[in-house]
N, CA, C and O atoms as CSV, one atom per row, in Angstrom:
chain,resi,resn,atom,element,x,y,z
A,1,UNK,N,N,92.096,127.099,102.266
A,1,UNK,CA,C,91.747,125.807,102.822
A,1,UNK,C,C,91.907,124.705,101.782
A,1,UNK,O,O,92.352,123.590,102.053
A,2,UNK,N,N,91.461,125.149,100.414
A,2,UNK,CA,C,91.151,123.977,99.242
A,2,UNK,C,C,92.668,123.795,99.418
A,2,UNK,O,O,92.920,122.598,99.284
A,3,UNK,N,N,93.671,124.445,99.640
A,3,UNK,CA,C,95.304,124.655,99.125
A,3,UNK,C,C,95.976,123.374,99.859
A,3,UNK,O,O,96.599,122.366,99.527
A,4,UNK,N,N,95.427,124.075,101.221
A,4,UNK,CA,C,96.313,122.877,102.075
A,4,UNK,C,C,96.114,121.768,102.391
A,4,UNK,O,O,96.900,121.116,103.079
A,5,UNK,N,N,94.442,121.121,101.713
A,5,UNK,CA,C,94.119,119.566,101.567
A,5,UNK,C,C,94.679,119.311,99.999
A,5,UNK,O,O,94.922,118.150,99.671
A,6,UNK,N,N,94.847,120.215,99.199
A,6,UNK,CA,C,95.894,119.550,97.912
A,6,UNK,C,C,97.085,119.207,98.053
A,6,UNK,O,O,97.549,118.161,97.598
A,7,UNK,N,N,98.012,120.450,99.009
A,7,UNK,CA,C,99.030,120.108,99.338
A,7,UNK,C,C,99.839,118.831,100.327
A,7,UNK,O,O,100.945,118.292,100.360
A,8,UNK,N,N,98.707,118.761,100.972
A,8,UNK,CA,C,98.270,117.606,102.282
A,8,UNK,C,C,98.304,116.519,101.010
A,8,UNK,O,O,99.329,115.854,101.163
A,9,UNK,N,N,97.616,116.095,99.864
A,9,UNK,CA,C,97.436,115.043,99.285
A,9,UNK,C,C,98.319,114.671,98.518
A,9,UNK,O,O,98.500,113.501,98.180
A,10,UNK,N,N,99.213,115.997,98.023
A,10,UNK,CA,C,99.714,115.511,97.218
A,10,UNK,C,C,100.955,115.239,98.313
A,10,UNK,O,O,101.549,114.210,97.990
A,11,UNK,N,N,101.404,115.736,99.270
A,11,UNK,CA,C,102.244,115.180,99.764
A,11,UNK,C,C,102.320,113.768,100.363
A,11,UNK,O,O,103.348,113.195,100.725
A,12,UNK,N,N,100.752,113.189,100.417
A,12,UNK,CA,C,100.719,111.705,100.942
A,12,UNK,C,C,100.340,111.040,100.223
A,12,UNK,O,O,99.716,110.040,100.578
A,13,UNK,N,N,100.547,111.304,99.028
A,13,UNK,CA,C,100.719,110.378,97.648
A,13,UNK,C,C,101.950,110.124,97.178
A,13,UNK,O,O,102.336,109.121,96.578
A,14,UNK,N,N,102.872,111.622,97.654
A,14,UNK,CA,C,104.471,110.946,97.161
A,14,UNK,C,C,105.178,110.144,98.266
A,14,UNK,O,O,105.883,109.171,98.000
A,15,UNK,N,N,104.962,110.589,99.522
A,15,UNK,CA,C,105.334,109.982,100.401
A,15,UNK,C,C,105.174,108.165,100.280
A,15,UNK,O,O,106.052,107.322,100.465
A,16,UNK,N,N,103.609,107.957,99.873
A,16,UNK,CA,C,102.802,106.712,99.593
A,16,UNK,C,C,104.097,106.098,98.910
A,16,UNK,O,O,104.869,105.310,99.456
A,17,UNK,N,N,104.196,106.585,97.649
A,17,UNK,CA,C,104.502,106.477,96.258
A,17,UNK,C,C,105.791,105.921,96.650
A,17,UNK,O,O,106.132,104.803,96.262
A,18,UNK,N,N,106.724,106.842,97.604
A,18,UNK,CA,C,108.279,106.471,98.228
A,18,UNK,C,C,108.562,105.029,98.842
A,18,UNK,O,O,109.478,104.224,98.673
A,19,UNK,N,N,107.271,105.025,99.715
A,19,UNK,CA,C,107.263,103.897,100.122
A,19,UNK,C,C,107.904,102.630,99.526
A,19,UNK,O,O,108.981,102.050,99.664
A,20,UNK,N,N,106.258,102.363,98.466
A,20,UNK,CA,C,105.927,101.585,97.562
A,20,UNK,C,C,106.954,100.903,97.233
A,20,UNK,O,O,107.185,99.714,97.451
A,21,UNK,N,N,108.069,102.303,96.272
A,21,UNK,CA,C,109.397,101.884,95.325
A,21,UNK,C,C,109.956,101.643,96.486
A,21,UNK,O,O,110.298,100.513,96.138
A,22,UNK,N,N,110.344,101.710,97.548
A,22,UNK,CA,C,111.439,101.289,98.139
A,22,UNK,C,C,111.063,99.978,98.798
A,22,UNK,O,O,112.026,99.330,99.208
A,23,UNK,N,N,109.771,99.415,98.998
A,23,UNK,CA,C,109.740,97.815,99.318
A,23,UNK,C,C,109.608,97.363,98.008
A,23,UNK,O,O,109.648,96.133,97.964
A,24,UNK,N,N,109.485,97.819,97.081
A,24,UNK,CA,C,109.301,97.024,95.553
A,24,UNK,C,C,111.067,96.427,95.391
A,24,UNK,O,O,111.419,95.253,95.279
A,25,UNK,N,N,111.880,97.559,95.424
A,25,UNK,CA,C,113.455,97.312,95.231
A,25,UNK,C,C,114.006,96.287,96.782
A,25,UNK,O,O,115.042,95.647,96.602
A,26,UNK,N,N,113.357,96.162,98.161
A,26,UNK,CA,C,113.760,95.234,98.719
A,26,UNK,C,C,113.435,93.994,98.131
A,26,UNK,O,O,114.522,93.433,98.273
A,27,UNK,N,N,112.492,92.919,97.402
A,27,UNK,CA,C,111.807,92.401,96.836
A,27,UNK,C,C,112.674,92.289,95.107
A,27,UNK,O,O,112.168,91.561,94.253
A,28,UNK,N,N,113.694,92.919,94.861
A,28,UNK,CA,C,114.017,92.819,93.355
A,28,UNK,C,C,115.239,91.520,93.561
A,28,UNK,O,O,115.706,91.252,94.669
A,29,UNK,N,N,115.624,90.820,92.328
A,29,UNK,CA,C,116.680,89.956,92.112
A,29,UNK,C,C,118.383,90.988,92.995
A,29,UNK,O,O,118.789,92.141,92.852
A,30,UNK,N,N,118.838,89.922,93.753
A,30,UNK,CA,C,120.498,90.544,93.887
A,30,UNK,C,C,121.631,89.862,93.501
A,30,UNK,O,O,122.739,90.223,93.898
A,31,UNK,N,N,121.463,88.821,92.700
A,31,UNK,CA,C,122.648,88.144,92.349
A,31,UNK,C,C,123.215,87.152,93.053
A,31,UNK,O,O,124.342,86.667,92.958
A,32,UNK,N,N,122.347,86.907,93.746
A,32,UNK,CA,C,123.355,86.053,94.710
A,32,UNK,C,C,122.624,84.678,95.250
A,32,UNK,O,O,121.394,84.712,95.214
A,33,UNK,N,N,123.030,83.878,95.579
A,33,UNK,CA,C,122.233,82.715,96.298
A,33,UNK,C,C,120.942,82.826,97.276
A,33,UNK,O,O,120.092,81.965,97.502
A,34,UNK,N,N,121.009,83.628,97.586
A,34,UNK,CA,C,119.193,84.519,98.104
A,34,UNK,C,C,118.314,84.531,97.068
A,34,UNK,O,O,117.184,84.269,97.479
A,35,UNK,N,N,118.367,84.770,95.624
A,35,UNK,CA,C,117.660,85.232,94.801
A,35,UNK,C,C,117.005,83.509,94.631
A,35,UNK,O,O,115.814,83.426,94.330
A,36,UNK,N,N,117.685,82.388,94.801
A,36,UNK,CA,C,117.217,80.888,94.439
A,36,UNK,C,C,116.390,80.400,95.703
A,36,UNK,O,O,115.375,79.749,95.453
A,37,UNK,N,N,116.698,80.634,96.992
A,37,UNK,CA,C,116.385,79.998,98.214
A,37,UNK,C,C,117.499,80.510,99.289
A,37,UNK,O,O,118.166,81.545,99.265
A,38,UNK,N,N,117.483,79.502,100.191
A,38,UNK,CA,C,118.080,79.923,101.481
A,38,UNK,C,C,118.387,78.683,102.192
A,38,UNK,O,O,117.546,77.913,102.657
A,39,UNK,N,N,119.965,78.516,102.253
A,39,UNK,CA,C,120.534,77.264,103.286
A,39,UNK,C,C,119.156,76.663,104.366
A,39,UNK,O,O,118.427,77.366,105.065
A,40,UNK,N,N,119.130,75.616,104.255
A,40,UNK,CA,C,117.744,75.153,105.242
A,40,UNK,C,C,118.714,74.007,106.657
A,40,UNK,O,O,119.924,73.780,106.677
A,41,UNK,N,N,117.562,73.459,107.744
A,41,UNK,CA,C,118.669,72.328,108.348
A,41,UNK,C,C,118.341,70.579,107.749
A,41,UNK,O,O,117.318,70.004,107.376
A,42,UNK,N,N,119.506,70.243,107.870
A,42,UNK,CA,C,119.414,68.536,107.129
A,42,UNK,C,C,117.864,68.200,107.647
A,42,UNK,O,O,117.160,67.626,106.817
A,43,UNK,N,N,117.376,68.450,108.708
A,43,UNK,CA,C,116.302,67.194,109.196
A,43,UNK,C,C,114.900,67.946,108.454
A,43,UNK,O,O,113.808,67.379,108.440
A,44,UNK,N,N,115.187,69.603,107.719
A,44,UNK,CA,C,113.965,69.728,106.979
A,44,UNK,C,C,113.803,69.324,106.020
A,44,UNK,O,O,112.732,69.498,105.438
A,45,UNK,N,N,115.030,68.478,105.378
A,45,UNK,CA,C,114.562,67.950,104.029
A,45,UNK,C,C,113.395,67.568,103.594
A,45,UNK,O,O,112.789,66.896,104.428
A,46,UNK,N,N,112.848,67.734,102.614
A,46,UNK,CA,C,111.847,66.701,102.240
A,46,UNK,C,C,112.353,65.845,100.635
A,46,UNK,O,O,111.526,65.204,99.986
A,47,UNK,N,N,113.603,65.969,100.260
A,47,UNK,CA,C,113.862,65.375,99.180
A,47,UNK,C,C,115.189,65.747,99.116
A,47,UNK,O,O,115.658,66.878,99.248
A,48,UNK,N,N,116.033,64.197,98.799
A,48,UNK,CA,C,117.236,64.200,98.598
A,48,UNK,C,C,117.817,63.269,97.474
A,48,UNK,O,O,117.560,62.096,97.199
A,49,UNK,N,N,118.952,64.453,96.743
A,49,UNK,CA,C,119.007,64.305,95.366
A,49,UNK,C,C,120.777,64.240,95.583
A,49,UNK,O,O,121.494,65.160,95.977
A,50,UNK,N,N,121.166,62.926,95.210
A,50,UNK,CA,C,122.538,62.906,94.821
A,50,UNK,C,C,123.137,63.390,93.586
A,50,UNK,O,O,122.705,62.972,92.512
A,51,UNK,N,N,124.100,64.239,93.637
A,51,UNK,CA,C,124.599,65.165,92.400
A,51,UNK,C,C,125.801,64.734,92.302
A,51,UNK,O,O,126.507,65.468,91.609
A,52,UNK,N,N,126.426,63.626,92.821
A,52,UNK,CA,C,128.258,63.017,92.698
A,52,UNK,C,C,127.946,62.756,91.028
A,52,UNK,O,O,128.741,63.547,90.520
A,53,UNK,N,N,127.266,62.120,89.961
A,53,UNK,CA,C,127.114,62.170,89.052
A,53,UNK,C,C,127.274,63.283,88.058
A,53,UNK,O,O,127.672,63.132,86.903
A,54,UNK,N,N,126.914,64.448,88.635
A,54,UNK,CA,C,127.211,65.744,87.488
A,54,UNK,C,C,126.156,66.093,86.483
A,54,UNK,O,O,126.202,66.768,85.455
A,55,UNK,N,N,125.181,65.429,87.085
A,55,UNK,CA,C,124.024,65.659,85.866
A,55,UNK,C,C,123.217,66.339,86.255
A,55,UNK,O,O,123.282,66.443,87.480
A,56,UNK,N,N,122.041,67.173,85.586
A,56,UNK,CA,C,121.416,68.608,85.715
A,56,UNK,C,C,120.006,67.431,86.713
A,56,UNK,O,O,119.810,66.264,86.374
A,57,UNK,N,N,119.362,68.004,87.697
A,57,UNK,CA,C,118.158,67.731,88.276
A,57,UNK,C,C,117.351,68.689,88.510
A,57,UNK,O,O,117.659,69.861,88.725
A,58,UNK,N,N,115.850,68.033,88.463
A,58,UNK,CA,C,115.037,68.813,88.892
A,58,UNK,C,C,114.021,68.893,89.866
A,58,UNK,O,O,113.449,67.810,89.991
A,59,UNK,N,N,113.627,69.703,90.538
A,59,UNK,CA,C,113.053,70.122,91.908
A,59,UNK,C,C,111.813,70.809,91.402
A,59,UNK,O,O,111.650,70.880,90.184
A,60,UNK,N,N,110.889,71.343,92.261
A,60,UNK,CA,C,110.050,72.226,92.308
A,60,UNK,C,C,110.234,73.284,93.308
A,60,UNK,O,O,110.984,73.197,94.280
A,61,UNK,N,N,109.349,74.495,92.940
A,61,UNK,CA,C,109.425,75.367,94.054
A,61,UNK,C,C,109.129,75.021,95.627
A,61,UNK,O,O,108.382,74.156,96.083
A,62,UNK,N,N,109.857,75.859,96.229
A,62,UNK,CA,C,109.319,75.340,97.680
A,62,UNK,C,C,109.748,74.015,97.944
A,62,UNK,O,O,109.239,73.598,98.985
A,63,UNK,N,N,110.573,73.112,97.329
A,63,UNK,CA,C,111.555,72.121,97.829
A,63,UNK,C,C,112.299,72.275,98.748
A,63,UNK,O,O,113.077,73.223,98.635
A,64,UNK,N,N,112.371,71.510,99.900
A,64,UNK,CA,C,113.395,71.528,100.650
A,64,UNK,C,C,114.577,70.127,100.618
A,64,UNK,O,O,114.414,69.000,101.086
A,65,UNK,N,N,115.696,70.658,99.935
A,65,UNK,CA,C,116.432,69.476,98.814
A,65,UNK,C,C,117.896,69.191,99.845
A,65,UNK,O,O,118.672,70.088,100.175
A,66,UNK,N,N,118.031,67.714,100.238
A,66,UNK,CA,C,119.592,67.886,100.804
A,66,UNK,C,C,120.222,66.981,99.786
A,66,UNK,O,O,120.055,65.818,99.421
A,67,UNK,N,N,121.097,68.086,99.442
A,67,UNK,CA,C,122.381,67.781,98.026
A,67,UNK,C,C,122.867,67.206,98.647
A,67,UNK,O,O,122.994,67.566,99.817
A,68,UNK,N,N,123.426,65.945,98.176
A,68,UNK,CA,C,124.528,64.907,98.688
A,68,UNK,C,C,125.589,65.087,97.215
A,68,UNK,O,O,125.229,65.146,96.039
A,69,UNK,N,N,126.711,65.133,97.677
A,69,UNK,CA,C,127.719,64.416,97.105
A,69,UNK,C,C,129.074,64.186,97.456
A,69,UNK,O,O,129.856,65.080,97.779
A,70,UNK,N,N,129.403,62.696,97.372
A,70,UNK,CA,C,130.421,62.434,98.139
A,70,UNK,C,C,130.904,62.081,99.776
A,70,UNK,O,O,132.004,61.765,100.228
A,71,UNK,N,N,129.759,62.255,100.342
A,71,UNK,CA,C,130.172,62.824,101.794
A,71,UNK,C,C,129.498,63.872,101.895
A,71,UNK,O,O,128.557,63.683,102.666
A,72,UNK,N,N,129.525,64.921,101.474
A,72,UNK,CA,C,129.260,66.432,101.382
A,72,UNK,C,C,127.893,66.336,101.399
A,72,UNK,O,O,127.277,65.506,100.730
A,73,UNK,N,N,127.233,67.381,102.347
A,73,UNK,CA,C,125.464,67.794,102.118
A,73,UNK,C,C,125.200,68.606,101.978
A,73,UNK,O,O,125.909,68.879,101.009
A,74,UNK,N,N,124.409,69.803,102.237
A,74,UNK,CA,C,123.711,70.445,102.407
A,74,UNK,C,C,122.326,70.902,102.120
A,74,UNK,O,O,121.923,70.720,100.971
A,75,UNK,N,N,121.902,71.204,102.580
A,75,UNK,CA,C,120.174,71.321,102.619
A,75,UNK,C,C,119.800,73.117,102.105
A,75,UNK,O,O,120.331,74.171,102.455
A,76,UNK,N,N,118.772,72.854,101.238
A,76,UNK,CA,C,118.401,73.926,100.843
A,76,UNK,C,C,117.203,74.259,100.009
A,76,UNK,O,O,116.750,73.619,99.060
A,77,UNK,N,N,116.651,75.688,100.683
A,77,UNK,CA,C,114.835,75.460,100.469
A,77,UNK,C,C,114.476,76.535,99.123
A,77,UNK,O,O,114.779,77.716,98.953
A,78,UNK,N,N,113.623,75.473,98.182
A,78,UNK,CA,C,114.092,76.626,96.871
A,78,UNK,C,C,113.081,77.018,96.976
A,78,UNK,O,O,112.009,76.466,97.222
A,79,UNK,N,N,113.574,78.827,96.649
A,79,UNK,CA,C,112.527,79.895,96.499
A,79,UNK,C,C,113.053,80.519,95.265
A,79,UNK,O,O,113.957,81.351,95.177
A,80,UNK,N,N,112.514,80.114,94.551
A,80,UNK,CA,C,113.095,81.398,93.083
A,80,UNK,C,C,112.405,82.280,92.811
A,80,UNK,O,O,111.409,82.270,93.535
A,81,UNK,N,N,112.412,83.297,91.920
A,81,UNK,CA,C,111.974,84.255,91.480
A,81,UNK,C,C,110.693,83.633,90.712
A,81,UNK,O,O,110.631,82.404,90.723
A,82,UNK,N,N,109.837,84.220,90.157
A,82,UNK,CA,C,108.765,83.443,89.359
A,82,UNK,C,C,109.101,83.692,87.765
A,82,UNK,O,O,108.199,83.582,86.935
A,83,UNK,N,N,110.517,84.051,87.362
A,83,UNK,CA,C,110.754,84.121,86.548
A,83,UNK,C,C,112.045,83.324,86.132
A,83,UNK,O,O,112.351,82.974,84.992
A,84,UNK,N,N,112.705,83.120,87.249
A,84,UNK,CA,C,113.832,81.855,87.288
A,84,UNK,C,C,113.784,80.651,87.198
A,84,UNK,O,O,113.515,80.031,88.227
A,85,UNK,N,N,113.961,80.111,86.291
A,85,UNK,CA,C,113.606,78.527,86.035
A,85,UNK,C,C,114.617,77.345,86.275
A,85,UNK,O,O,114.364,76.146,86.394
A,86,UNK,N,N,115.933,78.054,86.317
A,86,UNK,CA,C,117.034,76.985,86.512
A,86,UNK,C,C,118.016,77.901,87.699
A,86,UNK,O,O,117.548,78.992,88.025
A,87,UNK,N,N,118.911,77.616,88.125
A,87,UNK,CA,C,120.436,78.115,88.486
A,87,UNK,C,C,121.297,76.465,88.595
A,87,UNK,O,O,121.074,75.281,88.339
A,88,UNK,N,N,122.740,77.628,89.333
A,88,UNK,CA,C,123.820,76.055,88.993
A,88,UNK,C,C,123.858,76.433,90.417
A,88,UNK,O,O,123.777,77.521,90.988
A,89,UNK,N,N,124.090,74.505,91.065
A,89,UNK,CA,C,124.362,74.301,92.421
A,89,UNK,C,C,125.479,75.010,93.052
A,89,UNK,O,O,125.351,75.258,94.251
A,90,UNK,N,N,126.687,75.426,92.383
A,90,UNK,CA,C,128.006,75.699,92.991
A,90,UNK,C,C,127.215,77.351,93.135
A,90,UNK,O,O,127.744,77.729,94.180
A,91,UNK,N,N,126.419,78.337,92.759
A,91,UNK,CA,C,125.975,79.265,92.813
A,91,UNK,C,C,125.383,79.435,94.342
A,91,UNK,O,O,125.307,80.524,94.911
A,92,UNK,N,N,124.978,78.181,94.908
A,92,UNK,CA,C,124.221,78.242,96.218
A,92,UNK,C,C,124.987,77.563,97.388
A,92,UNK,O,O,124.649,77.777,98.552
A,93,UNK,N,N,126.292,76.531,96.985
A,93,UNK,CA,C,126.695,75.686,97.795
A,93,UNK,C,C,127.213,76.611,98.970
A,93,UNK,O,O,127.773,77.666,98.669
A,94,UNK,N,N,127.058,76.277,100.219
A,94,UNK,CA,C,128.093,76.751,101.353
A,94,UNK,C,C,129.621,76.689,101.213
A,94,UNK,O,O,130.395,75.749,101.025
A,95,UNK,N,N,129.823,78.256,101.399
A,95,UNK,CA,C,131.727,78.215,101.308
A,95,UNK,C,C,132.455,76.779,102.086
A,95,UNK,O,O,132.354,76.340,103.232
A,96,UNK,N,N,133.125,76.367,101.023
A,96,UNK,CA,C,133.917,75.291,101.687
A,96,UNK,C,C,133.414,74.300,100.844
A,96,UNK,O,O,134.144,73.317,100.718
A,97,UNK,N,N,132.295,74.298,100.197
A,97,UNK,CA,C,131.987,72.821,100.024
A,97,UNK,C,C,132.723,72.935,98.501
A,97,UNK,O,O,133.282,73.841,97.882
A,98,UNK,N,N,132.409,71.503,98.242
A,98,UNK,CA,C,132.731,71.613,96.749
A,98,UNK,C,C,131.654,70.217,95.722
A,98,UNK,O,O,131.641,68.987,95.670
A,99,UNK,N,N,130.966,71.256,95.128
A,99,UNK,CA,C,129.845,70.271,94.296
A,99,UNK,C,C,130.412,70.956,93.146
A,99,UNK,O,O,131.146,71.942,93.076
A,100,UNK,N,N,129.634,69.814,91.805
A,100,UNK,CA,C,130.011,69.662,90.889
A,100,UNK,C,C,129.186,71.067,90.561
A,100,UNK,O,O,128.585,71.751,91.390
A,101,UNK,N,N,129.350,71.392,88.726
A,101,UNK,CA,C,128.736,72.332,88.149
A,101,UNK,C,C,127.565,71.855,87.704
A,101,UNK,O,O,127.575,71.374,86.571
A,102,UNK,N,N,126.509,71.866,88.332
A,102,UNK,CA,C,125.257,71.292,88.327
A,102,UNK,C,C,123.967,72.293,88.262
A,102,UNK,O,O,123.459,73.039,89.099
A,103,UNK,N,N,123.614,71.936,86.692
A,103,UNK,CA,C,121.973,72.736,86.563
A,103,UNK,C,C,120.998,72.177,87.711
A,103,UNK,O,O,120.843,70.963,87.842
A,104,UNK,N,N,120.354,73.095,88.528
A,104,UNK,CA,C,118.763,72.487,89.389
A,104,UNK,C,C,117.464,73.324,88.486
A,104,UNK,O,O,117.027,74.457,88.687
A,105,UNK,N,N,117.116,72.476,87.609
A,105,UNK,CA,C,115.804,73.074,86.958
A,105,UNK,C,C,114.828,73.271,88.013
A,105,UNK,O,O,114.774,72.432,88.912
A,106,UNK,N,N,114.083,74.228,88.019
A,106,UNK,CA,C,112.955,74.736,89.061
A,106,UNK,C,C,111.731,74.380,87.845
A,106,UNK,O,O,111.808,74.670,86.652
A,107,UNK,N,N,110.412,73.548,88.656
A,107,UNK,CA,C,109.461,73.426,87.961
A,107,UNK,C,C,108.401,74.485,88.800
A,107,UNK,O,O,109.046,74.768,89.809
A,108,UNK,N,N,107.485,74.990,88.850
A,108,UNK,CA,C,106.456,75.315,89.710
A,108,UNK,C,C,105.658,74.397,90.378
A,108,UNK,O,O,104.979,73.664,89.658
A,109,UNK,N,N,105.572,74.252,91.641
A,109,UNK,CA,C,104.851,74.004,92.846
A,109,UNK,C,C,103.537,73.423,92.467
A,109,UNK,O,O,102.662,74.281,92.349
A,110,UNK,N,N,103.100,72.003,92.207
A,110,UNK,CA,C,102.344,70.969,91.801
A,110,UNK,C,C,101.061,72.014,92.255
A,110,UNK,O,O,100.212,72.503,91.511
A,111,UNK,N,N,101.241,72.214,93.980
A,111,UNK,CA,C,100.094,72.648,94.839
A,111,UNK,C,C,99.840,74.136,94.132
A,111,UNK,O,O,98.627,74.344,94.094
A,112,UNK,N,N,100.366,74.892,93.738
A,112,UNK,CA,C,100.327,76.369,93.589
A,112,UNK,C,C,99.441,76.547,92.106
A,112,UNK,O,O,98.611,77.423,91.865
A,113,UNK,N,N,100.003,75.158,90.979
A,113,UNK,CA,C,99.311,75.459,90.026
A,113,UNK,C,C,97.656,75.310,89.331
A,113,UNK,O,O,97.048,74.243,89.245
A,114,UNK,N,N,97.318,76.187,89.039
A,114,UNK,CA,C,95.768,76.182,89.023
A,114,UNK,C,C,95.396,75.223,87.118
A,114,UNK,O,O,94.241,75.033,86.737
């Protein structure tokens, strides 16, 4: 009896355990424009930053930013990693567009910080 509540436990501890790592690795950095935020629509903006200039700007987390330049927009809601502090705009722009090579420094979230 003692056997098969050890075996019982230990099997729903690795099972647990399987879990765990496998939503921990959905949740890890992938390289790609997901890892900064996610394309948003123009009318959620809440802040818009012209980049036809070429110079590095900065945002906070949880910005919802519509890049202008030229003509060209797009809107986009930054979520970074809590360890990512900058990326470059052409890293996130929508295929087709064409923005300059532009640092967006990420500050942390005015509201978030204690």
């Amino acid at each position: 009896m003692k056997t098969n509540r050890a075996t019982l436990l230990l099997l729903s501890l690795t099972l647990s355990s399987a879990m765990l790592a496998s939503a921990a690795q959905a949740h890890s950095e992938t390289g790609t424009a997901a890892d900064d935020g996610r394309l948003a629509p123009n009318s959620a903006a809440t802040k818009v930053i012209d980049v036809s200039n070429g110079k590095a700007v900065n945002v906070n987390e949880g910005d919802i930013v519509k890049f202008v330049n030229n003509g060209e927009s797009f809107t986009f809601n930054v979520r970074t990693y809590q360890n990512v502090t900058h990326f470059n705009l052409a890293q996130v722009e929508p295929k087709g567009d064409h923005f300059p090579s532009v640092e967006v420094y990420v500050e942390p979230n005015p509201i978030d910080v204690n």
